[in-house]
C-alpha positions as CSV (number, residue, x, y, z in Angstrom):
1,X,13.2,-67.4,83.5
2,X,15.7,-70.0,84.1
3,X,18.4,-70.7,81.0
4,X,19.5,-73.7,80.0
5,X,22.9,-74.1,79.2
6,X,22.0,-77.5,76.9
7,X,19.8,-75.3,74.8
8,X,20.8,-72.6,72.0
9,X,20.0,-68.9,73.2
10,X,18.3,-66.6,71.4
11,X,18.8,-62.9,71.8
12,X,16.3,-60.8,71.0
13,X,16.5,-57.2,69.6
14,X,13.2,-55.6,71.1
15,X,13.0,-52.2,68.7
16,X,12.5,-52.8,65.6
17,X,12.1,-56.1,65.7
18,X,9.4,-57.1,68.4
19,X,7.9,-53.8,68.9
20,X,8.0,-50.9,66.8
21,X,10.0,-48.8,69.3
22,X,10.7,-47.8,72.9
23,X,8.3,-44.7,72.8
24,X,5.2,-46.5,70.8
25,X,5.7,-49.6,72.1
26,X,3.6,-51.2,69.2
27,X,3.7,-55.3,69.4
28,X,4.9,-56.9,66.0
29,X,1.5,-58.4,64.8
30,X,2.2,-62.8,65.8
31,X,4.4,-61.8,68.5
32,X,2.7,-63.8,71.3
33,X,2.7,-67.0,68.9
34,X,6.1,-66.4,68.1
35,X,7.6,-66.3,71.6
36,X,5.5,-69.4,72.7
37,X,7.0,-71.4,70.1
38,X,11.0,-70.0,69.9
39,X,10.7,-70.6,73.6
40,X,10.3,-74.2,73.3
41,X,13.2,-74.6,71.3
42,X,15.7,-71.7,72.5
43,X,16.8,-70.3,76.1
44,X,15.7,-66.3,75.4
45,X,17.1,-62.8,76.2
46,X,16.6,-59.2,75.0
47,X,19.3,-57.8,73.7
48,X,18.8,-54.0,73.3
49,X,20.3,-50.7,73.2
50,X,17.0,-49.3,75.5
51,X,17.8,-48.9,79.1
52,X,16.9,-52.1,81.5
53,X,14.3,-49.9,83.6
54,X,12.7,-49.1,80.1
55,X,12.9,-52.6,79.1
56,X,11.4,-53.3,82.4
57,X,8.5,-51.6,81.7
58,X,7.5,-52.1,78.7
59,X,7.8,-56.1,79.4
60,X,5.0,-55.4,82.5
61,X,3.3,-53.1,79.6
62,X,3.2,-56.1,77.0
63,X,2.1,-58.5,79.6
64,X,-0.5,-56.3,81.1
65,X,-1.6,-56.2,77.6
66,X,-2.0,-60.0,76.6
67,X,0.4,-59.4,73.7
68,X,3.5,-61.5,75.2
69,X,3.1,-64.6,77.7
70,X,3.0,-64.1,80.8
71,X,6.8,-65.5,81.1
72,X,8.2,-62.5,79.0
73,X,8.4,-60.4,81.8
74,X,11.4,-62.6,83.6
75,X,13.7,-62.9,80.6
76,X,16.5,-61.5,81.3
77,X,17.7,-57.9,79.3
78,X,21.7,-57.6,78.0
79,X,21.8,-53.7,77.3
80,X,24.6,-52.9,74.5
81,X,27.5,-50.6,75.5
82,X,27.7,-49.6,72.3
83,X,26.6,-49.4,68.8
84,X,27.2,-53.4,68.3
85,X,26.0,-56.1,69.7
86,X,29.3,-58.9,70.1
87,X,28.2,-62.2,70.7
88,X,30.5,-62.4,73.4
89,X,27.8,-60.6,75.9
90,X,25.4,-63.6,75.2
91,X,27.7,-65.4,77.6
92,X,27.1,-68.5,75.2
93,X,28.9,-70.5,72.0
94,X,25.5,-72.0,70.7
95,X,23.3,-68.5,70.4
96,X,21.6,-66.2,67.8
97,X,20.7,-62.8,67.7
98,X,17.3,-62.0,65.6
99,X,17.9,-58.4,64.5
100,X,16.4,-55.7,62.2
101,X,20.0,-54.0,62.0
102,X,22.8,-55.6,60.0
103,X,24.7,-52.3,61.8
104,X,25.0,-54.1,65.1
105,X,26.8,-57.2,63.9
106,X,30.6,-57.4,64.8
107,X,32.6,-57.9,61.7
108,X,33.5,-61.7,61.8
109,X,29.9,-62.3,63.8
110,X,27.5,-62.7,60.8
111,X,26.7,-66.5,61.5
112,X,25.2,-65.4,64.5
113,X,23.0,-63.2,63.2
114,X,19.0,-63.9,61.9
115,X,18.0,-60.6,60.1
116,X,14.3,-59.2,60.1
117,X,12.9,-57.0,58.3
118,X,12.2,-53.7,60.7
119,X,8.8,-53.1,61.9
120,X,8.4,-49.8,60.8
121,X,5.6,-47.6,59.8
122,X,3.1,-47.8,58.3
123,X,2.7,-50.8,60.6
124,X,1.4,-53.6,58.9
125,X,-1.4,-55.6,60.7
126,X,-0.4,-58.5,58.0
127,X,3.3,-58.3,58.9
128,X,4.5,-62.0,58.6
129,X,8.0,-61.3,59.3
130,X,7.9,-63.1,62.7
131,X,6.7,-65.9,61.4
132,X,9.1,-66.1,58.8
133,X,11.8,-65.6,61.5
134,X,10.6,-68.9,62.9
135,X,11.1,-70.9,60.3
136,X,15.1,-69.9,59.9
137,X,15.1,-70.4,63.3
138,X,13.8,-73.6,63.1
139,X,16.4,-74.2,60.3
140,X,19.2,-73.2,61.7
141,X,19.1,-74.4,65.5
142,X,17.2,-77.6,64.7
Protein backbone atom coordinates (compact mmCIF):
# COMPACT_ATOMS: atom_id res chain seq x y z
CA UNK A 1 0.00 0.00 0.00
CA UNK A 2 1.48 3.20 -0.99
CA UNK A 3 1.60 6.17 1.93
CA UNK A 4 1.02 9.44 1.47
CA UNK A 5 3.05 11.87 3.04
CA UNK A 6 0.07 14.79 2.63
CA UNK A 7 -2.10 12.57 4.67
CA UNK A 8 -2.15 11.84 8.63
CA UNK A 9 -0.93 8.10 9.50
CA UNK A 10 -2.58 6.00 11.55
CA UNK A 11 -0.83 3.16 13.37
CA UNK A 12 -2.63 0.49 14.25
CA UNK A 13 -2.22 -1.82 17.38
CA UNK A 14 -3.41 -5.33 15.95
CA UNK A 15 -3.94 -7.28 19.50
CA UNK A 16 -6.25 -6.06 21.43
CA UNK A 17 -7.42 -3.73 19.39
CA UNK A 18 -8.28 -5.27 15.87
CA UNK A 19 -8.21 -8.79 16.77
CA UNK A 20 -8.43 -10.41 19.97
CA UNK A 21 -4.88 -11.70 19.92
CA UNK A 22 -2.07 -13.29 17.92
CA UNK A 23 -3.01 -16.96 18.90
CA UNK A 24 -7.12 -16.64 18.38
CA UNK A 25 -6.87 -14.35 15.80
CA UNK A 26 -10.61 -13.23 16.45
CA UNK A 27 -11.66 -10.06 14.06
CA UNK A 28 -13.12 -7.12 16.27
CA UNK A 29 -16.85 -7.29 15.20
CA UNK A 30 -17.03 -3.77 12.28
CA UNK A 31 -13.54 -4.30 11.57
CA UNK A 32 -13.84 -4.49 7.75
CA UNK A 33 -16.18 -1.20 7.81
CA UNK A 34 -13.83 0.44 9.94
CA UNK A 35 -10.73 -0.02 7.80
CA UNK A 36 -12.65 0.94 4.57
CA UNK A 37 -13.50 4.15 6.01
CA UNK A 38 -10.13 5.26 8.28
CA UNK A 39 -8.45 4.37 5.05
CA UNK A 40 -10.00 7.08 3.18
CA UNK A 41 -8.94 9.60 5.45
CA UNK A 42 -5.55 8.27 6.98
CA UNK A 43 -2.24 6.57 5.34
CA UNK A 44 -2.31 3.04 7.73
CA UNK A 45 0.26 0.78 9.49
CA UNK A 46 0.31 -1.90 12.14
CA UNK A 47 2.07 -1.14 14.82
CA UNK A 48 2.57 -4.31 17.08
CA UNK A 49 4.66 -6.08 19.46
CA UNK A 50 3.86 -9.61 17.33
CA UNK A 51 6.61 -10.66 15.01
CA UNK A 52 6.26 -9.39 11.15
CA UNK A 53 6.12 -13.11 9.81
CA UNK A 54 3.16 -13.55 12.41
CA UNK A 55 1.75 -10.35 11.30
CA UNK A 56 2.13 -11.63 7.92
CA UNK A 57 0.09 -14.28 8.37
CA UNK A 58 -2.61 -13.45 10.03
CA UNK A 59 -3.15 -10.41 7.45
CA UNK A 60 -3.32 -13.46 4.48
CA UNK A 61 -5.59 -15.25 7.37
CA UNK A 62 -8.03 -12.03 7.71
CA UNK A 63 -8.09 -11.60 4.03
CA UNK A 64 -8.63 -15.19 3.17
CA UNK A 65 -11.41 -14.75 5.59
CA UNK A 66 -13.42 -11.65 4.05
CA UNK A 67 -13.03 -9.98 7.47
CA UNK A 68 -10.42 -7.09 6.24
CA UNK A 69 -10.19 -5.72 2.52
CA UNK A 70 -8.38 -7.14 0.36
CA UNK A 71 -5.70 -4.08 0.70
CA UNK A 72 -4.93 -5.07 4.40
CA UNK A 73 -2.61 -7.48 3.44
CA UNK A 74 0.05 -4.67 1.94
CA UNK A 75 0.03 -2.31 4.88
CA UNK A 76 3.11 -2.18 6.05
CA UNK A 77 3.99 -3.74 9.94
CA UNK A 78 6.35 -1.38 12.50
CA UNK A 79 7.27 -4.20 15.19
CA UNK A 80 8.06 -2.40 18.70
CA UNK A 81 11.61 -3.02 20.21
CA UNK A 82 10.19 -2.67 23.27
CA UNK A 83 7.45 -2.32 25.70
CA UNK A 84 6.49 1.30 24.06
CA UNK A 85 5.56 2.32 21.14
CA UNK A 86 7.46 6.15 20.51
CA UNK A 87 5.95 8.02 17.84
CA UNK A 88 9.25 8.47 16.42
CA UNK A 89 9.04 4.89 14.56
CA UNK A 90 5.94 6.20 12.70
CA UNK A 91 8.52 8.05 10.66
CA UNK A 92 5.76 10.91 10.56
CA UNK A 93 4.82 14.45 12.54
CA UNK A 94 0.97 14.28 11.59
CA UNK A 95 0.15 10.41 12.92
CA UNK A 96 -1.92 8.54 15.63
CA UNK A 97 -1.68 5.42 17.25
CA UNK A 98 -5.24 3.64 18.05
CA UNK A 99 -4.26 1.48 21.11
CA UNK A 100 -5.99 -0.68 23.76
CA UNK A 101 -2.78 -0.01 26.09
CA UNK A 102 -2.18 3.32 27.74
CA UNK A 103 1.24 1.19 28.84
CA UNK A 104 2.78 1.68 25.36
CA UNK A 105 2.58 5.51 25.27
CA UNK A 106 5.97 7.38 25.78
CA UNK A 107 5.63 9.76 28.60
CA UNK A 108 5.28 13.21 26.76
CA UNK A 109 3.47 11.16 23.66
CA UNK A 110 -0.27 11.15 24.82
CA UNK A 111 -1.58 13.45 22.01
CA UNK A 112 -0.80 10.87 19.81
CA UNK A 113 -2.57 8.40 21.21
CA UNK A 114 -6.57 7.24 20.41
CA UNK A 115 -7.40 4.68 23.27
CA UNK A 116 -9.78 1.62 22.80
CA UNK A 117 -11.27 -0.27 24.86
CA UNK A 118 -9.49 -4.03 24.60
CA UNK A 119 -11.22 -6.66 22.84
CA UNK A 120 -11.16 -9.16 25.32
CA UNK A 121 -13.28 -12.03 26.33
CA UNK A 122 -16.03 -12.71 26.46
CA UNK A 123 -16.03 -11.31 22.91
CA UNK A 124 -18.83 -9.30 22.33
CA UNK A 125 -20.53 -9.73 18.88
CA UNK A 126 -22.16 -6.09 19.69
CA UNK A 127 -18.67 -4.57 20.39
CA UNK A 128 -19.04 -0.88 19.00
CA UNK A 129 -15.73 0.17 20.14
CA UNK A 130 -14.44 0.51 16.46
CA UNK A 131 -16.98 2.44 15.53
CA UNK A 132 -16.59 4.70 18.21
CA UNK A 133 -12.84 4.87 17.44
CA UNK A 134 -13.95 6.38 14.14
CA UNK A 135 -15.63 9.06 15.18
CA UNK A 136 -12.42 10.50 17.39
CA UNK A 137 -10.72 9.79 14.53
CA UNK A 138 -12.77 11.74 12.46
CA UNK A 139 -12.52 14.45 15.20
CA UNK A 140 -9.30 14.66 15.66
CA UNK A 141 -7.57 14.39 12.09
CA UNK A 142 -10.42 16.17 10.25
Amino acid sequence: MELNMNRPLLCLDLEGTLISNAVSQIPRPGLYEFLSEVEKICDLVIYTSVCKERVVLIQSLLVGEGSVPEWFSDIEVIVSTGNLKPKSCSGRGLAYLLDDQQSVIVSGEEGWWIPIPEYQPPYSETDQALKAALNTIYKSVI
